[in-house]
NULUMLO-742029 format. One record per residue (C-alpha): residue number from 1; residue in one letter; chain; x, y, z. Coordinates in nm, 4 decimals, padded with zeros to 6 digits. Example, Ala and Ser with C-alpha at 12.3 -4.5 7.8 and 13.67 -1.06 7.14 Angstrom:
<pts>
+-----+---+---+----------+----------+----------+
!   k ! r ! c !       px !       py !       pz !
+-----+---+---+----------+----------+----------+
!   1 ! a ! A !  01.2300 ! -00.4500 !  00.7800 !
!   2 ! s ! A !  01.3670 ! -00.1060 !  00.7140 !
+-----+---+---+----------+----------+----------+
</pts>
This chain:
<pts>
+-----+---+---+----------+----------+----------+
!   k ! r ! c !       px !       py !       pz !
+-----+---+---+----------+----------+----------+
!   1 ! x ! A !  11.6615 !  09.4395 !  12.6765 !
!   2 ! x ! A !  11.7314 !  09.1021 !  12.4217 !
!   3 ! x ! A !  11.6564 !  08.8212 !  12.6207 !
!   4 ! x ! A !  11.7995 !  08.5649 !  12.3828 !
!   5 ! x ! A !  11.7274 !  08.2450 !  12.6173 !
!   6 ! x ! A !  11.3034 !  08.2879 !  12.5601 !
!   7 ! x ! A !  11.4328 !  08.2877 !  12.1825 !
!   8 ! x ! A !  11.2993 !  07.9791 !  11.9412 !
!   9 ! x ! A !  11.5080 !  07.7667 !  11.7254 !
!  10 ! x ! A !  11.3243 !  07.9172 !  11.4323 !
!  11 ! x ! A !  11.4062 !  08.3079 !  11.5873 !
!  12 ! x ! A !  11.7737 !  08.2417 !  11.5952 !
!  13 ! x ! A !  11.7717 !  08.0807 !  11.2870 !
!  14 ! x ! A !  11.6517 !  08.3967 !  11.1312 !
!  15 ! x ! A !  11.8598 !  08.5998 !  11.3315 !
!  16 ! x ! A !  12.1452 !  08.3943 !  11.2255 !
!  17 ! x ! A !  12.0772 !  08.4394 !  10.8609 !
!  18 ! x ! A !  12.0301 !  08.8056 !  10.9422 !
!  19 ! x ! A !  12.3749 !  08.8238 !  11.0850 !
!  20 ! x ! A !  12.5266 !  08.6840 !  10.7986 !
!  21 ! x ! A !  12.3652 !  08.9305 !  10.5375 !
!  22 ! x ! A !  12.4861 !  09.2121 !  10.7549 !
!  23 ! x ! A !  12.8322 !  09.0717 !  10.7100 !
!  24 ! x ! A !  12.7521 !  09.0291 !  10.2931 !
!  25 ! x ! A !  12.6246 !  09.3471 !  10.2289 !
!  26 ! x ! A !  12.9371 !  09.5031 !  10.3982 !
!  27 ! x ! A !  13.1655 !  09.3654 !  10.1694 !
!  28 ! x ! A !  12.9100 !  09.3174 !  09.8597 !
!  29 ! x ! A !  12.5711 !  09.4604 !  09.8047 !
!  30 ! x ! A !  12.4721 !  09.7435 !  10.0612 !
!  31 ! x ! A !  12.1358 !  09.7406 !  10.0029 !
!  32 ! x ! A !  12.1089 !  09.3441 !  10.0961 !
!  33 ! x ! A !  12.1411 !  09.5140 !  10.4954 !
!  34 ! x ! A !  11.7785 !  09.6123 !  10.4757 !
!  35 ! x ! A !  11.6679 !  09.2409 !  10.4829 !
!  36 ! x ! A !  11.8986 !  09.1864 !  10.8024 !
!  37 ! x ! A !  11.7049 !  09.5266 !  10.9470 !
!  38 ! x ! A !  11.3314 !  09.3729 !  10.8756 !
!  39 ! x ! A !  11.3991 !  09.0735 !  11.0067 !
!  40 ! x ! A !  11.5675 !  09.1922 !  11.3301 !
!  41 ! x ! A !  11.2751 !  09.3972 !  11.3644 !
!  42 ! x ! A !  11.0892 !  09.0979 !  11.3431 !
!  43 ! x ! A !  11.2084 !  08.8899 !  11.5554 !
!  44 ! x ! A !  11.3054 !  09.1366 !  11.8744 !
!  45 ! x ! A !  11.1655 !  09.4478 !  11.9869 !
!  46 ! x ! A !  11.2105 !  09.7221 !  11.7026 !
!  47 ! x ! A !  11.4343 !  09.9211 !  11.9879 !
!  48 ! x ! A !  11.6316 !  09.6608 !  12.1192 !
!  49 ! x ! A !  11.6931 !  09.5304 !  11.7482 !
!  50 ! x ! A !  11.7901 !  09.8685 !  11.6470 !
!  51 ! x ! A !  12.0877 !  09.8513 !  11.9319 !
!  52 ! x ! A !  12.2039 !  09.4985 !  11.8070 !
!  53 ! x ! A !  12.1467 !  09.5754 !  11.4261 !
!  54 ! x ! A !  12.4351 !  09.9209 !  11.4824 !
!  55 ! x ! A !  12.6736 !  09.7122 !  11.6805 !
!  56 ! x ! A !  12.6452 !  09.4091 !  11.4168 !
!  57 ! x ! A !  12.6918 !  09.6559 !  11.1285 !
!  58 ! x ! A !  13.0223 !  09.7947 !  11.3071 !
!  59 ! x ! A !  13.1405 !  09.4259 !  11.3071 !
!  60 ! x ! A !  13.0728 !  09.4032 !  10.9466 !
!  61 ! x ! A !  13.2367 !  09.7874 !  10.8980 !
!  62 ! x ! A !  13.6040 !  09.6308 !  11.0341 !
!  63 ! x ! A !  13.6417 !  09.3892 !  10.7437 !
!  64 ! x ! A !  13.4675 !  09.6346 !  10.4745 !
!  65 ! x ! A !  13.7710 !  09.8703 !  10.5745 !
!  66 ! x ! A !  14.0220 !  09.6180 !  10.5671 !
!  67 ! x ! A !  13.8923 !  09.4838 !  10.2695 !
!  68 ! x ! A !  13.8361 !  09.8530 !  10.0676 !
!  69 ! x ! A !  14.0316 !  10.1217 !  10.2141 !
!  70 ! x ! A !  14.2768 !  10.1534 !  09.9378 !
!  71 ! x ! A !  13.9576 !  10.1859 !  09.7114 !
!  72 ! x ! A !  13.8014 !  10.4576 !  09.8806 !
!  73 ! x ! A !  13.6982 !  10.7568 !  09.7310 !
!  74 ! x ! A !  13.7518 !  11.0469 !  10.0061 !
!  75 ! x ! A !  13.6671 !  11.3620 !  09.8041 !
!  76 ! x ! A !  13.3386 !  11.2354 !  09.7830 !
!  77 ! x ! A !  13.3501 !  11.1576 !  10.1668 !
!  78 ! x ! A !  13.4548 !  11.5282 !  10.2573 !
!  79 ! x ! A !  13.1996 !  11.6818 !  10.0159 !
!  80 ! x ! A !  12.8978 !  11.4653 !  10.1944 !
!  81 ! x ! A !  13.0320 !  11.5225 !  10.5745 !
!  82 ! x ! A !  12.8727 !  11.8225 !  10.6418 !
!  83 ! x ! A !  12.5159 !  11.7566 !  10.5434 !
!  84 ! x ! A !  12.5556 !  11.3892 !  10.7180 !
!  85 ! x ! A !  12.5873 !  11.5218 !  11.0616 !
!  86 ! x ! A !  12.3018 !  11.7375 !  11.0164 !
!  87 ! x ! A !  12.1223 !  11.4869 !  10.9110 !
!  88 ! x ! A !  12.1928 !  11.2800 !  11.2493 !
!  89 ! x ! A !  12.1787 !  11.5464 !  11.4486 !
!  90 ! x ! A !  11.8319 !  11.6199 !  11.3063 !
!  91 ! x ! A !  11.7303 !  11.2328 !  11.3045 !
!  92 ! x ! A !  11.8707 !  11.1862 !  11.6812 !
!  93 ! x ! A !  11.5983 !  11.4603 !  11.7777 !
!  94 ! x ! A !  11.2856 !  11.3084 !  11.5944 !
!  95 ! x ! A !  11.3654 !  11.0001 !  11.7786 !
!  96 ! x ! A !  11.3346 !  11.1718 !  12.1185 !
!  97 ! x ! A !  11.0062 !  11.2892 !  12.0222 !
!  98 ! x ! A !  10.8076 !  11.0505 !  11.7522 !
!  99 ! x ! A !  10.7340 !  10.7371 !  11.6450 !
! 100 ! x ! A !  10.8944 !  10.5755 !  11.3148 !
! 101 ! x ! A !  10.6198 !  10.4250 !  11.1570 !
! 102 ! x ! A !  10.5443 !  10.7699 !  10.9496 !
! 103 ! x ! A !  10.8794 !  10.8251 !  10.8784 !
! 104 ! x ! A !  11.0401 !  10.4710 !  10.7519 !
! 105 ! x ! A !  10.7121 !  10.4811 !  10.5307 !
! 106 ! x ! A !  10.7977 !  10.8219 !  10.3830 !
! 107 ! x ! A !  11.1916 !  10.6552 !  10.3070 !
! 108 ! x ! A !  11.0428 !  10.3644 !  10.1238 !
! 109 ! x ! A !  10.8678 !  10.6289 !  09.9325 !
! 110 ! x ! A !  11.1515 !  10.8734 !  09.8826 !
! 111 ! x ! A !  11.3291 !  10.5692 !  09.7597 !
! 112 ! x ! A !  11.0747 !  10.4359 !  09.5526 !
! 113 ! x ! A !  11.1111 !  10.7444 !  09.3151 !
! 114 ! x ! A !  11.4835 !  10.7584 !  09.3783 !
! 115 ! x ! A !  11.5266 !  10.3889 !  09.2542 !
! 116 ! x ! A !  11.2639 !  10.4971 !  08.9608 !
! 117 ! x ! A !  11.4683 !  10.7858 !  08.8612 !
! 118 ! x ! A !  11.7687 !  10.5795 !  08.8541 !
! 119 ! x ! A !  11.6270 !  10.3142 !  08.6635 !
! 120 ! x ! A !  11.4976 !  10.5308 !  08.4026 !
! 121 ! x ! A !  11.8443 !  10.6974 !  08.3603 !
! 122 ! x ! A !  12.0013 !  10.3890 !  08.3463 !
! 123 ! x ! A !  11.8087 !  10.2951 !  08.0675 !
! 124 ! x ! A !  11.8640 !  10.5942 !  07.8687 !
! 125 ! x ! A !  12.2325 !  10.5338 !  07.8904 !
! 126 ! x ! A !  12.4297 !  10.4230 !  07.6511 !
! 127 ! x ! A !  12.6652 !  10.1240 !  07.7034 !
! 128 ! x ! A !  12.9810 !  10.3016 !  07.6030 !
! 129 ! x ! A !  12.9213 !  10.5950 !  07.8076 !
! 130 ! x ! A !  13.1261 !  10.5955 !  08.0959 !
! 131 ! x ! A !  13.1449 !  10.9514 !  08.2074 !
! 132 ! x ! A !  13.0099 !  11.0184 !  08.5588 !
! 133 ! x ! A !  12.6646 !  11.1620 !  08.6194 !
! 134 ! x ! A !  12.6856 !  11.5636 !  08.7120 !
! 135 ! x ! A !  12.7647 !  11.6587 !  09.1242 !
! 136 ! x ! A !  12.5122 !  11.9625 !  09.1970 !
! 137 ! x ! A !  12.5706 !  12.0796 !  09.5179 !
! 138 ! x ! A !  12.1500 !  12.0375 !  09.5618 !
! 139 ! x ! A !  12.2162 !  11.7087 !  09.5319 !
! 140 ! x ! A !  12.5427 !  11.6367 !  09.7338 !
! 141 ! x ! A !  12.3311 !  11.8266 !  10.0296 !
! 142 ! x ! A !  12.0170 !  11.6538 !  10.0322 !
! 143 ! x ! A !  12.2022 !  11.2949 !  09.9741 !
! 144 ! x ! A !  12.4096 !  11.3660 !  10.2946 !
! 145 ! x ! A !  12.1389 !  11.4972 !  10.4854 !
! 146 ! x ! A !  11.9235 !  11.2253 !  10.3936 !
! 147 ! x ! A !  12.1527 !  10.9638 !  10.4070 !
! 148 ! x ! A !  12.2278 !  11.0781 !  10.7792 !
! 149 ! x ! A !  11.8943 !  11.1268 !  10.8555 !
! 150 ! x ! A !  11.7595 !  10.7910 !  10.7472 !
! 151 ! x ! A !  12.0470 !  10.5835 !  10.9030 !
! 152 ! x ! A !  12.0164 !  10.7057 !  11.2702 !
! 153 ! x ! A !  11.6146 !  10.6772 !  11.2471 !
! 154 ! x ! A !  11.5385 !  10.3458 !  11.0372 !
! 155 ! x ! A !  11.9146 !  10.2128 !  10.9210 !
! 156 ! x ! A !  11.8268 !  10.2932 !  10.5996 !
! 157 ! x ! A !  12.0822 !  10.4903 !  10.5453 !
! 158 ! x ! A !  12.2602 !  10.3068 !  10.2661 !
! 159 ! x ! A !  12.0184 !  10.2813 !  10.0054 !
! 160 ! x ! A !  12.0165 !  10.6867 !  09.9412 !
! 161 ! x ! A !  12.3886 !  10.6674 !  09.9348 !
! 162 ! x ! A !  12.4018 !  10.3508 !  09.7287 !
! 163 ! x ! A !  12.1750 !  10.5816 !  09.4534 !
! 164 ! x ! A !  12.4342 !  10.8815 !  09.4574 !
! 165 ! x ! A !  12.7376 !  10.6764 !  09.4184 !
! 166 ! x ! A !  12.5889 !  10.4725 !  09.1031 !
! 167 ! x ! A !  12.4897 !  10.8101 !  08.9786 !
! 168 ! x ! A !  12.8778 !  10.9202 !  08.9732 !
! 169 ! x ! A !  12.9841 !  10.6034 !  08.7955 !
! 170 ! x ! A !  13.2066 !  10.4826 !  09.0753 !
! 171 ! x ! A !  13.3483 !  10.1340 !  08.9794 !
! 172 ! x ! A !  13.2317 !  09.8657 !  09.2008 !
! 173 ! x ! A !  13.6055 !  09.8728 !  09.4186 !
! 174 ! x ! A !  13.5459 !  10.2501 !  09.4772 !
! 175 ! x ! A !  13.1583 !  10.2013 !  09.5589 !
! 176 ! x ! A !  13.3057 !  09.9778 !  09.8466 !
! 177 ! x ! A !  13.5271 !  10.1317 !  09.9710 !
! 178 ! x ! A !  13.3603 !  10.4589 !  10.0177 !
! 179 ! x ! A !  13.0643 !  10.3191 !  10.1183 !
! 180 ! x ! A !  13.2847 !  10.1443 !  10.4206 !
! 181 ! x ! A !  13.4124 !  10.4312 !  10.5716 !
! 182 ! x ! A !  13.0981 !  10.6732 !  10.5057 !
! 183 ! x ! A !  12.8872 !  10.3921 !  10.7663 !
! 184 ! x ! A !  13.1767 !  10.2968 !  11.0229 !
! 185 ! x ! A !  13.2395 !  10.6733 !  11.0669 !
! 186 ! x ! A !  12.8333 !  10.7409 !  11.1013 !
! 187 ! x ! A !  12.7982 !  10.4151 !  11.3039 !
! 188 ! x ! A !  13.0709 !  10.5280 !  11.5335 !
! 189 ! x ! A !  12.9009 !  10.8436 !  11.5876 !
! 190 ! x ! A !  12.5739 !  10.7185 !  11.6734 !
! 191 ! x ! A !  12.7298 !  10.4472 !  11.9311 !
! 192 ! x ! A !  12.6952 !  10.7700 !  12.2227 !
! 193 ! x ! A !  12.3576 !  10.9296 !  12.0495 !
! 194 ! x ! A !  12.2271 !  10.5471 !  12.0771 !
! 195 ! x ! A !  12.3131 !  10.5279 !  12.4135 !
! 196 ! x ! A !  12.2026 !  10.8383 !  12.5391 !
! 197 ! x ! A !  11.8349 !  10.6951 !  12.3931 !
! 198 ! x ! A !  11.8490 !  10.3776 !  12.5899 !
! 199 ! x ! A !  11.9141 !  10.1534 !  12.2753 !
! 200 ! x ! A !  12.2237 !  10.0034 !  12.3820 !
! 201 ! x ! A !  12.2909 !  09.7838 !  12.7001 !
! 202 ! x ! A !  12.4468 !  09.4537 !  12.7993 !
! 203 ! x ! A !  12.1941 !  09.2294 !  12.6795 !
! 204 ! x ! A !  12.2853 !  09.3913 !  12.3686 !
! 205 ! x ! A !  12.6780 !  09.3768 !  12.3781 !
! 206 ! x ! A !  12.6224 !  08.9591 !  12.4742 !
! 207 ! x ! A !  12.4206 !  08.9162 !  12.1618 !
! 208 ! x ! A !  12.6345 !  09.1049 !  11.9478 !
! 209 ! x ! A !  12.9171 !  08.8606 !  12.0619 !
! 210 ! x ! A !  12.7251 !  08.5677 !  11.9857 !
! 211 ! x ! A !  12.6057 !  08.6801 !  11.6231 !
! 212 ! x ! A !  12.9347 !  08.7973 !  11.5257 !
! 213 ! x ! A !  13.0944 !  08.4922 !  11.3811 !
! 214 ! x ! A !  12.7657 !  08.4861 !  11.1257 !
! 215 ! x ! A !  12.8946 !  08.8654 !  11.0335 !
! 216 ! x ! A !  13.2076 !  08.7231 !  10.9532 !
! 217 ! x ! A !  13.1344 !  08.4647 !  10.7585 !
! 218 ! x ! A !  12.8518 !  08.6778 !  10.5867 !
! 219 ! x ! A !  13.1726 !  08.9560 !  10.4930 !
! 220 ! x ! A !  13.3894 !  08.7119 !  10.3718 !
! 221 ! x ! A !  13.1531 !  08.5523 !  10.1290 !
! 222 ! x ! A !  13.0983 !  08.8878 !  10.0049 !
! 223 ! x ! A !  13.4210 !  08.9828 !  09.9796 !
! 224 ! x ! A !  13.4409 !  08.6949 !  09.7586 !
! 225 ! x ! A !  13.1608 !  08.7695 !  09.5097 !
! 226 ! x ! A !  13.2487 !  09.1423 !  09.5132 !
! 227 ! x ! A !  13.5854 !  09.0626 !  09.3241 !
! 228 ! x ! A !  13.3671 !  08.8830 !  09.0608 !
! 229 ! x ! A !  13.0948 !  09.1058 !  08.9662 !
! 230 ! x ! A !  13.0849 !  09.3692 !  08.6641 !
! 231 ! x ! A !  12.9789 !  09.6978 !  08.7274 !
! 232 ! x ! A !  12.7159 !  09.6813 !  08.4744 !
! 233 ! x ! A !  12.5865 !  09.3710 !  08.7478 !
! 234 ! x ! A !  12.6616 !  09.5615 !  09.0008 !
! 235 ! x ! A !  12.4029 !  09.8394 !  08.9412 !
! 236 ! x ! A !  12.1386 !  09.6520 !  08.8349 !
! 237 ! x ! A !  12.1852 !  09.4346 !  09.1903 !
! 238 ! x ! A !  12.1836 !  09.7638 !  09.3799 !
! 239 ! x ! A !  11.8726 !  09.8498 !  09.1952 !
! 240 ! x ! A !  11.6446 !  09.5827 !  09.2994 !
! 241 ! x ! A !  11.7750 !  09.5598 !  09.6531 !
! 242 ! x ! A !  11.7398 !  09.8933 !  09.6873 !
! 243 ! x ! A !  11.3693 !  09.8386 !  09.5295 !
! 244 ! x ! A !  11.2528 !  09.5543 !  09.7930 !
! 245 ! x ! A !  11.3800 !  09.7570 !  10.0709 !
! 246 ! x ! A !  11.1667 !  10.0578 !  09.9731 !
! 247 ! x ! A !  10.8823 !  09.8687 !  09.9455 !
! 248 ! x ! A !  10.9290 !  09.6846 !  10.2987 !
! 249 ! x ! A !  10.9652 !  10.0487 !  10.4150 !
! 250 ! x ! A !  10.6639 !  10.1468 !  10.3086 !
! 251 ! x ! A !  10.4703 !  09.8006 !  10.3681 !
+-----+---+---+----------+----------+----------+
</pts>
């Protein structure tokens, strides 16, 4: 239950901002959602933010696929499906049965070496080589499980997949776009599972309404800066983001 009238000015003025990085890292930097997640959880209680945080992100997942679609990369889509839903289906259960606090700190520290890895490989590159890092079906699998895993129990889903799709080399249109309809089709999905937990109920859907214009205006300034950015500034963006969020996870 959000009961937005015991609220503060300074709680909706972080909730606010929250709503409008939702909306930005849609459209521009994925990782960037993470902030929007801690301070949700911040501000409500962590299972009534977790409702409003899914139903903000689907806002935000409308003009990412009206934005991207044309970019979108579906092989890599169909190749990750399978392992996602296990993921979800494996993440729905730990939720009936445990508390998160172990497990967002063991994502921050599966990303931590992720982002390390990365990093290091990144590094190592050299500028004119564009070719796209190797597939392995070990690592399609565990991305997709993970990635399915991590979204329905902490919303943390996009950092993982943010990793494997600078590993392939994607340019930044591609990254979008296939990063827009990987999360509206796994948000979708866990609109019921949510539901079924208790997550979701009016209280939510009224707050969702009234933090929806900030998701707008948060997507189209990152539409905006999207169109602007190199890939090479791209990466390095996702990096850190994906960096600060590990280490909130594991705070």
């Amino acid at each position: 239950m959000i009961g937005t009238g015991a609220l503060t000015v300074t709680a909706w003025v972080l909730l606010v901002t929250a709503a409008l990085l939702v909306g930005f890292s849609k459209t521009a930097v994925g990782g960037i959602s993470m902030v929007s997640v801690a301070i949700f959880a911040a501000v409500l209680p962590a299972r009534a933010s977790t409702g409003l945080v899914l139903l903000l992100f689907l806002v935000g997942d409308a003009f990412a696929l009206r934005a991207y679609t044309r970019f979108t990369e579906w092989a890599v889509l169909r190749r990750l499906a399978p392992a996602v839903a296990v993921g979800i289906a494996v993440g729905a259960l730990f939720l009936l049965v445990a508390a998160d606090l172990a497990v967002r700190r063991t994502i921050g520290v599966i990303l931590l070496v992720l982002v390390s890895v990365a990093t290091v490989q990144k590094l190592r590159r050299r500028a004119d080589d564009t070719e796209p890092g190797p597939d392995t079906v070990p690592l399609m699998v565990s991305t997709g499980a993970i990635s399915g895993f991590t979204s329905m129990v902490a919303n943390a889903g996009g950092a993982i997949l943010s990793l494997y799709l600078l590993r392939l080399r994607l340019p930044v249109m591609a990254f979008l776009g296939t990063t827009a309809w990987f999360f509206f089709v796994v948000n979708v999905v866990k609109v019921p599972i949510s539901l079924g937990l208790g997550l979701l109920d009016w209280s939510t859907v009224r707050a969702t309404l009234v933090l929806s214009p900030a998701v707008v205006v948060g997507a189209l300034a990152g539409r905006a800066v999207a169109r602007r950015m190199s890939l090479a500034t791209f990466e390095w963006v996702i990096l850190t983001v994906t960096f600060a969020a590990a280490l909130n996870l594991v705070r």
